[in-house]
C-alpha positions as CSV (number, residue, x, y, z in Angstrom):
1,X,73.0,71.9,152.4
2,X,71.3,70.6,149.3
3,X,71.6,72.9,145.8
4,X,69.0,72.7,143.1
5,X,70.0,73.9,140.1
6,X,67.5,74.7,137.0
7,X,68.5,76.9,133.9
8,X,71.6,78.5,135.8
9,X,69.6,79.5,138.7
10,X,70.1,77.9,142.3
11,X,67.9,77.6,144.7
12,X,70.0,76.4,148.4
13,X,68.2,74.2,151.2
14,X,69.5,74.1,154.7
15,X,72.8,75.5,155.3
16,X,74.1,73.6,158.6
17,X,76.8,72.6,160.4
18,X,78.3,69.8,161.8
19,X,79.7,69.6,165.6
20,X,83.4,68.1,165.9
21,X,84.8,65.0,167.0
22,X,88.2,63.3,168.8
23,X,89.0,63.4,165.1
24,X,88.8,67.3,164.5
25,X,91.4,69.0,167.4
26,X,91.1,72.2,167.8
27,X,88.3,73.0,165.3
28,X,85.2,74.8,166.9
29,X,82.8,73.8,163.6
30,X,82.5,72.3,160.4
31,X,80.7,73.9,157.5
32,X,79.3,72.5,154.2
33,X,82.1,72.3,151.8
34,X,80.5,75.0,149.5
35,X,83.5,75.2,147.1
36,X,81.3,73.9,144.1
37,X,79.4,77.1,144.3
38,X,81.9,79.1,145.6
39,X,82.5,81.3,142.3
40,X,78.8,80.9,141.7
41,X,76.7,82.9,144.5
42,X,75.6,85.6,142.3
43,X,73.2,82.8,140.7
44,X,71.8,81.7,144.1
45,X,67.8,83.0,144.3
46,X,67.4,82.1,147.7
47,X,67.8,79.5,150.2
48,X,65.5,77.8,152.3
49,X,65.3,76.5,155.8
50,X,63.3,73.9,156.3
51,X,63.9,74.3,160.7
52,X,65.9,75.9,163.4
53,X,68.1,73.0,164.8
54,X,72.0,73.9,164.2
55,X,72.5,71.5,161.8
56,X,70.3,73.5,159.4
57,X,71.0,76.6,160.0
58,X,74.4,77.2,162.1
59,X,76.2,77.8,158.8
60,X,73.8,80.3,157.7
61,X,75.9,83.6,158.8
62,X,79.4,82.1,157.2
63,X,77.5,81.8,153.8
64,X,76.2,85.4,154.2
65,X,79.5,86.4,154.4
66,X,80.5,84.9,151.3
67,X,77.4,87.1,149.4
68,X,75.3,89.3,152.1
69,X,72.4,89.6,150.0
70,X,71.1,86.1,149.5
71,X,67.2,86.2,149.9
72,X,66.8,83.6,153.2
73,X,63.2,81.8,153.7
74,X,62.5,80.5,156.8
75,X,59.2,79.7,159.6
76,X,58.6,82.5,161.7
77,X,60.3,80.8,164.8
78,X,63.1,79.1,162.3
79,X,63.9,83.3,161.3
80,X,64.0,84.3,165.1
81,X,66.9,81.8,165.7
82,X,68.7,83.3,162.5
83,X,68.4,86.7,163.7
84,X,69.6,85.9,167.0
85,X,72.5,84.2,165.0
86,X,73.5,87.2,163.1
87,X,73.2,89.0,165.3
88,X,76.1,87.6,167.2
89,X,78.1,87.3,164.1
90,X,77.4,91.4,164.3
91,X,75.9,91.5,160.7
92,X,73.1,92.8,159.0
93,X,70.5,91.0,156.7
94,X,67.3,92.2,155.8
95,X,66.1,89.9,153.1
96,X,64.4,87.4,155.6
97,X,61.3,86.1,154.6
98,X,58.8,85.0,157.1
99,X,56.9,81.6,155.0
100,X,54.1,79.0,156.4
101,X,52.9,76.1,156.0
102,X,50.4,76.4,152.8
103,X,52.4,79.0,151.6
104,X,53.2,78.1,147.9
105,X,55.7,80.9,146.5
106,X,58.3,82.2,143.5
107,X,61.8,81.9,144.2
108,X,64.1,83.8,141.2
109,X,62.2,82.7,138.0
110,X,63.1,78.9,138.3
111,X,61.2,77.7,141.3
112,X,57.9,77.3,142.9
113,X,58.0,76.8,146.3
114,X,55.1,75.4,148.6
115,X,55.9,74.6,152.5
116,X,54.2,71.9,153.8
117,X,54.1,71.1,157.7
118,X,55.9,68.4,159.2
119,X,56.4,67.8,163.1
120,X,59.9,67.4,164.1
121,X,61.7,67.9,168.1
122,X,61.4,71.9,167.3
123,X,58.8,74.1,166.4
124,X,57.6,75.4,163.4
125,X,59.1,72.7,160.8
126,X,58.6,72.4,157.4
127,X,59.1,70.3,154.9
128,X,59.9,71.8,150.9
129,X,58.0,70.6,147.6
130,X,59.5,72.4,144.6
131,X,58.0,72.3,141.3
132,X,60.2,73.2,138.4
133,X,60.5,72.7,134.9
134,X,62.6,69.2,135.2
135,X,60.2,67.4,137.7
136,X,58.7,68.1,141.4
137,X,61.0,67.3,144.4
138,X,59.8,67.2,148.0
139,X,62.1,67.3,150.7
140,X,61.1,66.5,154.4
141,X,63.5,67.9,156.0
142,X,63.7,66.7,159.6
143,X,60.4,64.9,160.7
144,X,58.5,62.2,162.2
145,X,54.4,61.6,163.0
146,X,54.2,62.0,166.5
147,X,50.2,62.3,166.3
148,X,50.0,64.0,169.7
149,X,52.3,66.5,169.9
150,X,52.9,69.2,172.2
151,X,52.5,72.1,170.2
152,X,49.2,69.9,168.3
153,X,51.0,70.4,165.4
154,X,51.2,67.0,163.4
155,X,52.9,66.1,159.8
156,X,50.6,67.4,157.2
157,X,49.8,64.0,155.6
158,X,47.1,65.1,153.5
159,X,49.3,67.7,151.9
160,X,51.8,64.4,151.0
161,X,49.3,62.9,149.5
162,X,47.7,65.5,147.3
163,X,51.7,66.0,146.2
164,X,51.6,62.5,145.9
165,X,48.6,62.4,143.5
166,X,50.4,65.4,141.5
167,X,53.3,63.1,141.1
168,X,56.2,63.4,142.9
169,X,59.7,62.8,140.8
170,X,62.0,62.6,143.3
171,X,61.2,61.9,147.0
172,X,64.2,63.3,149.5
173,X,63.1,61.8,153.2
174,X,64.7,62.0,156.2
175,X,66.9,58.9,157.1
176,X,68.3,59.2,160.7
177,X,66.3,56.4,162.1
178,X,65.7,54.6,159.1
179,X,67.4,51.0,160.7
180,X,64.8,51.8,163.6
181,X,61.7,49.2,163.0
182,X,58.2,50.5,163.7
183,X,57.4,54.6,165.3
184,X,58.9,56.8,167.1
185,X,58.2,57.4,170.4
186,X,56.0,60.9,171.4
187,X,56.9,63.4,172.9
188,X,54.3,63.0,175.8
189,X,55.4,59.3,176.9
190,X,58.7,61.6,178.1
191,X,56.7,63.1,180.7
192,X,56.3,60.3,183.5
193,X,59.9,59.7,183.6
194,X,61.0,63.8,184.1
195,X,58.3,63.6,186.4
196,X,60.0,60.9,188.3
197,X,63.4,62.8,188.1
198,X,61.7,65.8,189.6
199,X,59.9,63.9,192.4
200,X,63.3,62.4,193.7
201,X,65.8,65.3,193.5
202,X,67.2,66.4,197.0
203,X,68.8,69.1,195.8
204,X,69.8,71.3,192.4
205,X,68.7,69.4,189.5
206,X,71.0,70.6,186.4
207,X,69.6,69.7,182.4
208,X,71.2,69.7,179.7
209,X,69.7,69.5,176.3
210,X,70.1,71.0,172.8
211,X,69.8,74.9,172.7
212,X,66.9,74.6,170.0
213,X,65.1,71.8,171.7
214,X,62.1,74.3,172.5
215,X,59.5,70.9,172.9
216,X,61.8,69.4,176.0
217,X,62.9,73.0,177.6
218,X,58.6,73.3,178.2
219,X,58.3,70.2,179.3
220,X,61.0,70.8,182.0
221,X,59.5,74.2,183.0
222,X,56.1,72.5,183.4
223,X,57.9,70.3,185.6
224,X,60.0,72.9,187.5
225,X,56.9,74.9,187.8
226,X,54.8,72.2,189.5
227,X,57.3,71.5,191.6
228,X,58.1,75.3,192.9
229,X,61.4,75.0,191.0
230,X,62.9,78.3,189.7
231,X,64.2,78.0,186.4
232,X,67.6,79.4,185.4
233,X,69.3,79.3,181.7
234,X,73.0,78.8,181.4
235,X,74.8,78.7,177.9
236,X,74.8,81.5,175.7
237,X,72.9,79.7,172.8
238,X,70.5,78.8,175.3
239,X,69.6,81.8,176.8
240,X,69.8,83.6,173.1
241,X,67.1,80.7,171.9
242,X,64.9,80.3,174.7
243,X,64.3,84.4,175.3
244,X,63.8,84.1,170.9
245,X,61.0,81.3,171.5
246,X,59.3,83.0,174.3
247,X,59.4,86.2,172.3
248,X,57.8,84.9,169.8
249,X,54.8,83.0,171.7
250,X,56.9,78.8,171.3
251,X,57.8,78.8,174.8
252,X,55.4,79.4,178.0
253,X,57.4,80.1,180.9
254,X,55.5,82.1,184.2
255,X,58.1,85.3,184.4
256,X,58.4,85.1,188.1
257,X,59.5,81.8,187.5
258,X,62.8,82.2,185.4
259,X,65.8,83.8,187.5
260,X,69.1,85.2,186.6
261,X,72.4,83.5,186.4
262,X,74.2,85.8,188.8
263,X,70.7,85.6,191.3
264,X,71.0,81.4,191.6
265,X,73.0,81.6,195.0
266,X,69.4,83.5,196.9
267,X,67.6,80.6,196.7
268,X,68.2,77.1,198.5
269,X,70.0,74.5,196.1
270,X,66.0,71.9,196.1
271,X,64.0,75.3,194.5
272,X,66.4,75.3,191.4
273,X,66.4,74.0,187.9
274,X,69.4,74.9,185.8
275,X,68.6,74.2,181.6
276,X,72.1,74.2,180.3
277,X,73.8,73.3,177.0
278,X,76.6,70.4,176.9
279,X,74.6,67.3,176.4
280,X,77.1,66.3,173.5
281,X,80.0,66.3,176.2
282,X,81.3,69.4,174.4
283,X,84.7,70.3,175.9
284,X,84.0,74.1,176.3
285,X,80.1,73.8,176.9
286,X,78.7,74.8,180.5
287,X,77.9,70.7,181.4
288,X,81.5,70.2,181.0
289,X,83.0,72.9,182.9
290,X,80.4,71.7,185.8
291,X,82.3,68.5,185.1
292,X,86.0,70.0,185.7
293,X,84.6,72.2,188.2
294,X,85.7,75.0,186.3
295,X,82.1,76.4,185.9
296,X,82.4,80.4,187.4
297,X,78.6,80.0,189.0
298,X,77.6,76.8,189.3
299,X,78.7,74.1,191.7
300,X,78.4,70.1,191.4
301,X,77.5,68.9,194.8
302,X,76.9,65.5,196.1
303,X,73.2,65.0,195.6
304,X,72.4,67.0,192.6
305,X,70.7,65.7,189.9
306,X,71.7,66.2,185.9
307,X,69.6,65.1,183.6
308,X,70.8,64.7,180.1
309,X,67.7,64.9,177.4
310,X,69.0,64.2,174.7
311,X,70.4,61.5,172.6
312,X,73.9,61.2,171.5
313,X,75.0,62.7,168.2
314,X,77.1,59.4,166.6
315,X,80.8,60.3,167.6
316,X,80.8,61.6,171.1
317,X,79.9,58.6,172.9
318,X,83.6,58.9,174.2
319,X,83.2,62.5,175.5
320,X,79.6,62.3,177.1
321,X,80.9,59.3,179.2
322,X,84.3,61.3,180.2
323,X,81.3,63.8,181.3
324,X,79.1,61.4,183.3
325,X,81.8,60.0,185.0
326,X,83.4,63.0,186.4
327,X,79.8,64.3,187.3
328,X,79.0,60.9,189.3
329,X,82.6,61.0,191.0
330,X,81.5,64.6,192.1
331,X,78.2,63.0,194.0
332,X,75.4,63.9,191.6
333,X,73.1,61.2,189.9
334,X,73.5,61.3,186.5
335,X,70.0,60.6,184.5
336,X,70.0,59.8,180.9
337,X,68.3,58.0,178.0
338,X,70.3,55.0,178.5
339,X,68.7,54.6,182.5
340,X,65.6,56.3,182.1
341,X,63.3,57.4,179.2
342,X,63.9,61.4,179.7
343,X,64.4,62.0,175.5
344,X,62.5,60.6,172.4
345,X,64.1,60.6,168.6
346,X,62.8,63.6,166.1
347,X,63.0,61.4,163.4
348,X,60.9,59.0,161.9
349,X,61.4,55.8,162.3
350,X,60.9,52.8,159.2
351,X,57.3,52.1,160.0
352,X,56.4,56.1,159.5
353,X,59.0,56.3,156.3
354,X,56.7,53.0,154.7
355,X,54.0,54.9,155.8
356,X,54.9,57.9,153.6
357,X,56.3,56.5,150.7
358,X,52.8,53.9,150.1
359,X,50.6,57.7,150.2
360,X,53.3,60.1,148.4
361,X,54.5,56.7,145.8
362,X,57.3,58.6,144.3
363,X,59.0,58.3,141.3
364,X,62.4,58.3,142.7
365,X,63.9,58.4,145.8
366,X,66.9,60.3,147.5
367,X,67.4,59.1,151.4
368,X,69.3,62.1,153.0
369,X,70.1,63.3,156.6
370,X,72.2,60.4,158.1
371,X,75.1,58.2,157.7
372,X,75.7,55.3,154.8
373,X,73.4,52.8,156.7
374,X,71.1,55.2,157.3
375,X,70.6,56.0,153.7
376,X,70.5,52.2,152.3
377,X,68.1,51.4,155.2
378,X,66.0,54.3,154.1
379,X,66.2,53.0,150.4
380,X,65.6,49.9,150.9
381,X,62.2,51.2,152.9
382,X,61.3,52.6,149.3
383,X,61.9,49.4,147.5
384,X,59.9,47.5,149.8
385,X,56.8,49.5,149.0
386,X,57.3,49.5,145.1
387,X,59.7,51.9,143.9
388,X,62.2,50.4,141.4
389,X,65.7,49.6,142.8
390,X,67.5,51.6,140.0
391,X,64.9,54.4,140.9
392,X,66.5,54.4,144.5
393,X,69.5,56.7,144.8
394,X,71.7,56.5,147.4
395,X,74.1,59.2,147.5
396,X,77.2,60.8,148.9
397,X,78.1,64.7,149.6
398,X,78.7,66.2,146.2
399,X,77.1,63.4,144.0
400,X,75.4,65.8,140.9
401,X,71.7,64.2,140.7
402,X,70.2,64.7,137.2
403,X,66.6,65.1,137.1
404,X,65.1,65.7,133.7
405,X,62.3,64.5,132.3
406,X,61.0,63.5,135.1
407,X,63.8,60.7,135.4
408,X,66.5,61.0,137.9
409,X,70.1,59.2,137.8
410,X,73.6,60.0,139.2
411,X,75.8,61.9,136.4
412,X,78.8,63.1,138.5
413,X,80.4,64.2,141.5
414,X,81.9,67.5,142.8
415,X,83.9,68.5,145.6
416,X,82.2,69.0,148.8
417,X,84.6,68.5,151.3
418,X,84.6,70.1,154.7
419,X,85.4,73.8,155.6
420,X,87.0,74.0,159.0
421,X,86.3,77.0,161.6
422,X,89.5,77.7,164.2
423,X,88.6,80.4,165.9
424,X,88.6,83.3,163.8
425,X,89.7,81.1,160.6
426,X,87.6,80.3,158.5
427,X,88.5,77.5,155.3
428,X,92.4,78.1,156.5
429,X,92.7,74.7,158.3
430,X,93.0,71.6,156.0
431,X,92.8,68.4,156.2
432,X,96.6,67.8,156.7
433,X,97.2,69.9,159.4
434,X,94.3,68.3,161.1
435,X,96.2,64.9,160.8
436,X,99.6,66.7,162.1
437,X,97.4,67.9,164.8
438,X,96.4,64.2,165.5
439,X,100.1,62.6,165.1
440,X,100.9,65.4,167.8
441,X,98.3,64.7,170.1
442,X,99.0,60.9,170.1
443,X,102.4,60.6,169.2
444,X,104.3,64.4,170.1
445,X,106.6,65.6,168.7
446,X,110.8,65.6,168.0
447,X,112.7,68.6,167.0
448,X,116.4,68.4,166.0
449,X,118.6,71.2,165.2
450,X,121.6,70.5,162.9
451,X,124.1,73.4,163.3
452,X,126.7,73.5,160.7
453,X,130.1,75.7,159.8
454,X,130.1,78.6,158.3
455,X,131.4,76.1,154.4
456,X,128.6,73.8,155.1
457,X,131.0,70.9,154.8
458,X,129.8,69.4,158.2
459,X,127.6,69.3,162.0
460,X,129.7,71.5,164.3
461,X,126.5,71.0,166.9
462,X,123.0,68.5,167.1
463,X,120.2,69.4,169.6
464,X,117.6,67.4,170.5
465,X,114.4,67.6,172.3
466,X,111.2,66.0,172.4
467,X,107.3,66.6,173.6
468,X,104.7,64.5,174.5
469,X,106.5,61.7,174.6
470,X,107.4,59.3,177.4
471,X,110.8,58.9,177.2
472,X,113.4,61.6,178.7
473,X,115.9,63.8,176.1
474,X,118.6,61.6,176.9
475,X,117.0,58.5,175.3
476,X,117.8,59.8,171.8
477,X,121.8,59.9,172.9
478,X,121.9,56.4,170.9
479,X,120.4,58.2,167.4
480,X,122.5,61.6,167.8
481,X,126.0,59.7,165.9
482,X,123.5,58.2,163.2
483,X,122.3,61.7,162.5
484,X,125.8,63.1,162.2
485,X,126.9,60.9,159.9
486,X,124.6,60.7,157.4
487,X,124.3,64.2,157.6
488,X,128.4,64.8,156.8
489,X,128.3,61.8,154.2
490,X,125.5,64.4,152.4
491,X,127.5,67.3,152.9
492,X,130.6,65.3,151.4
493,X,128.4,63.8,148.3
494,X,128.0,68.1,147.9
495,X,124.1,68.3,149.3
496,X,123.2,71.8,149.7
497,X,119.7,72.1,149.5
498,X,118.4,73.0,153.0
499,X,115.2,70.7,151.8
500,X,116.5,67.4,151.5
501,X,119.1,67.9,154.0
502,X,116.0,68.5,156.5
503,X,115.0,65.1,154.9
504,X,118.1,63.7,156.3
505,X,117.3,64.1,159.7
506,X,113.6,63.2,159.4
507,X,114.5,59.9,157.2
508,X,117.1,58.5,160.1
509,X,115.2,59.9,163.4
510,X,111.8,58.9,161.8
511,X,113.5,55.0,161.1
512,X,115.0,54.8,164.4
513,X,112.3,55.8,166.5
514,X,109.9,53.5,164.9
515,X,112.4,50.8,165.1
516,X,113.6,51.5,168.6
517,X,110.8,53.2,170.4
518,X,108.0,51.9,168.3
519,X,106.5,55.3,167.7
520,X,105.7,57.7,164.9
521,X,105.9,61.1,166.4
522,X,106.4,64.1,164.4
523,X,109.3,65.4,163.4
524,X,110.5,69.0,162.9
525,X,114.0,69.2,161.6
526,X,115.8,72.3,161.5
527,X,119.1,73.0,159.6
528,X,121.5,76.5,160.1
529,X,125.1,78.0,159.7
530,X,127.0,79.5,162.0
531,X,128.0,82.0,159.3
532,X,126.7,83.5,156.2
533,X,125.8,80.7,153.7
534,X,127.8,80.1,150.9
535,X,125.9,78.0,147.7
536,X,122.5,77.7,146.8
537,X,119.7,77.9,149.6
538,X,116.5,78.0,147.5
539,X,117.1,81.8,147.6
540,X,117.8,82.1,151.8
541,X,120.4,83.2,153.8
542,X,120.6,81.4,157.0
543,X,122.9,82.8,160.0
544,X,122.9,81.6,163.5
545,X,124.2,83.8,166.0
């Protein structure tokens, strides 16, 4: 999510999410950390989506619950995904505006708009020029120059140009393969190799590929067609995005040709394709349950095929392999991009980024969309074709860009952390419970009750007990003394406070367990009476029965 602000109004590009790691336990996704405009959504005039990929648009119904009446702009197909989205989220918004590329519109009294197309791994992309007051921006969004594409719709590099020729202050291009020398791969040299795949299956072939990837879903029903495959969808996002594409003209699928879920078992295992989501090794996506064998329709089998078209989102590396492996033990061949070339990159690669900046020669420059190296790589692209080094900004989440003037330059920086989704919470999870989460995933945890007489003046009874950890209870027999006395020495020196006397406990368990068992587990002390406490409590009464 990018915010543009111009004489108090804000205009929002993108609002995406991010999919979580080994890091993140127990968090289902991971929103832009919209805090800094958090008390300021009555001045948004819109926002814009420059494509339908999640990572654009997934955080799209959290921020219409923050203000439901936000004017959204999006490509036809880009708005079909959206309205699929809310209405899972069960809520209504009818300020969606269908835009095209040409289009060149007023957003709130600030900003004029103009969509230009780009060619990216979806449909229907766009990139975003916006020409205010302060200077002219132009944002790619996602792209690349494939220049023979499957929908024949290519990057609109005359349109860069004539921007370019207007004068462009600030440049914001894509930098995910940045560090990747010369083009991208098209989409057609994909073909030979899924043809391959298809030739050779014996039995059930199983793919699994982004939900939105509407370019490499056709391709695999052209296959499964040719092949007398029927084609089955499995994954709610997918079946939600693939009916949306067809709907809306995207995707060409015969109807006899696409089966239900519940009909796969009527027809023998060599006439089925099944198009599932998972291909980032997600724990609760249908590839992974196929894994575990915990799938409720479909089987892994010794001779299947899965094919896995896509490439790996930076950070599950580790879960995708926990994924192949328990597919190959299973008896399937497992086909991917790293034995076979079944998936080509969106982005564009350094020769097409040189490529833009020598015909758009911008001002400034602003790599986004990718990691640190992805961003220097980019902006050291821009410097190699003549744009100033101090004119190259490289930038973090929540750096404030000042462009005025038609000069651009870093001023400051706001918060723009992370906001976590746990099930039903939203924002409530923080980064410290995350780490307690870690520390008791790795490390368990210790809990010792300290029970006390009824004058507080010392342990009557000490319980201990441990999880997820190797050693048995009986281990921490050596500790249980120290505890004791340093918790009566406290009592004695007239400790009260039920705080610090917790920090007793944690103090001596916490140095003898690192010193002893070489671990750092947490630790959850607990401290009662076994009568009505007398003296101060922080305003508690504690009983035990």
């Amino acid at each position: 999510m990018t915010a543009f602000e111009v004489n108090g109004e804000i205009l929002l590009v993108d609002a995406g999410v991010l999919f979580p790691e080994e890091r993140h336990p127990g968090v289902d996704l991971i929103l832009p950390g919209w805090e800094a405009i958090a008390d300021r959504l009555d001045d948004v005039v819109g926002l814009v989506l420059t494509h339908g990929h999640e990572d654009h648009i997934g955080a799209v119904p959290y921020l219409l619950r923050q203000r439901s009446d936000i004017p959204v702009y999006g490509s036809r197909l880009t708005l079909g995904f959206v309205r699929g989205k809310l209405k899972e989220h069960r809520l209504h918004h009818s300020d969606l505006n269908e835009v095209k590329e040409g289009d060149r519109i007023e957003i709130g009294q600030q900003f004029d708009v103009e969509f230009v197309a780009v060619n990216h791994s979806i449909p229907d992309a766009l990139a975003v020029c916006l020409r205010t007051v302060a200077g002219t921006v132009l944002h790619t969004g996602d792209f690349k120059m494939d220049q023979l594409p499957l929908d024949r719709r290519v990057t609109d590099l005359p349109s860069f140009a004539r921007l370019g020729a207007e004068g462009v202050d600030l440049f914001m291009a894509d930098s995910t393969n940045a560090e990747v020398p010369g083009f991208t791969v098209g989409e057609l040299e994909v073909e030979p190799a899924l043809r391959r795949v298809f030739d050779t299956a014996v039995n059930k072939i199983v793919v699994a590929c982004f939900s939105s990837h509407v370019h490499r879903v056709q391709q695999i029903i052209n296959q499964a067609v040719q092949h007398d495959r029927k084609i089955v969808y499995v994954g709610r996002s997918m079946v939600r995005n693939m009916t949306v594409a067809r709907e809306l003209g995207f995707l060409e699928a015969p109807g006899d040709a696409l089966i239900e879920l519940k009909d796969l078992d009527n027809y023998p295992a060599d006439r089925v394709v099944i198009i599932s989501t998972g291909s980032q090794g997600e724990p609760l996506s249908a590839l992974a349950r196929m894994a575990n064998g915990e799938h409720p329709n479909v089987v892994i089998s010794p001779g299947d095929t899965v094919l896995l078209a896509s490439s790996l989102v930076p950070g599950n590396e580790n879960a995708v392999s926990r994924v192949i492996n328990r597919l190959t033990r299973l008896g399937a061949r497992v086909v991917h991009k790293g034995n076979a070339l079944v998936h080509v990159s969106g982005h564009a690669s350094a020769g097409e980024l040189l490529y833009c900046y020598n015909i758009v020669k911008p001002r400034h420059v602003l790599p986004v969309h990718g990691e640190a190296r992805h961003l220097i790589a980019n902006a050291n692209l821009a410097i190699a074709t003549g744009v100033p080094e101090e004119c190259a900004i490289v930038a973090e989440d929540g750096c404030v860009i000042d462009l005025a003037d038609h000069r651009a330059q870093v001023v400051g920086k706001v918060d723009a952390g992370y906001i976590f989704v746990d099930g039903s919470s939203v924002g409530g999870l923080s980064e410290e419970s995350l780490a307690d989460r870690r520390i008791l995933g790795a490390a368990g945890f210790i809990t010792v009750i300290a029970v006390l007489d009824a004058a507080r003046r010392r342990v009557t009874e000490l319980d201990i007990h441990a999880r997820g950890f190797v050693e048995e209870d009986a281990v921490f027999e050596a500790v249980r003394p120290q505890i004791t006395e340093n918790l009566n020495d406290a009592l004695r020196e007239g400790v009260e406070d039920q705080y610090q006397l917790q920090q007793v406990i944690r103090r001596t368990v916490g140095r003898w367990v690192s010193a002893t068992l070489r671990g750092r587990p947490m630790i959850v002390p607990v401290v009662v009476t076994t009568g009505p406490v007398a003296g101060p409590t922080n305003g508690r009464r504690r009983s035990r029965n």
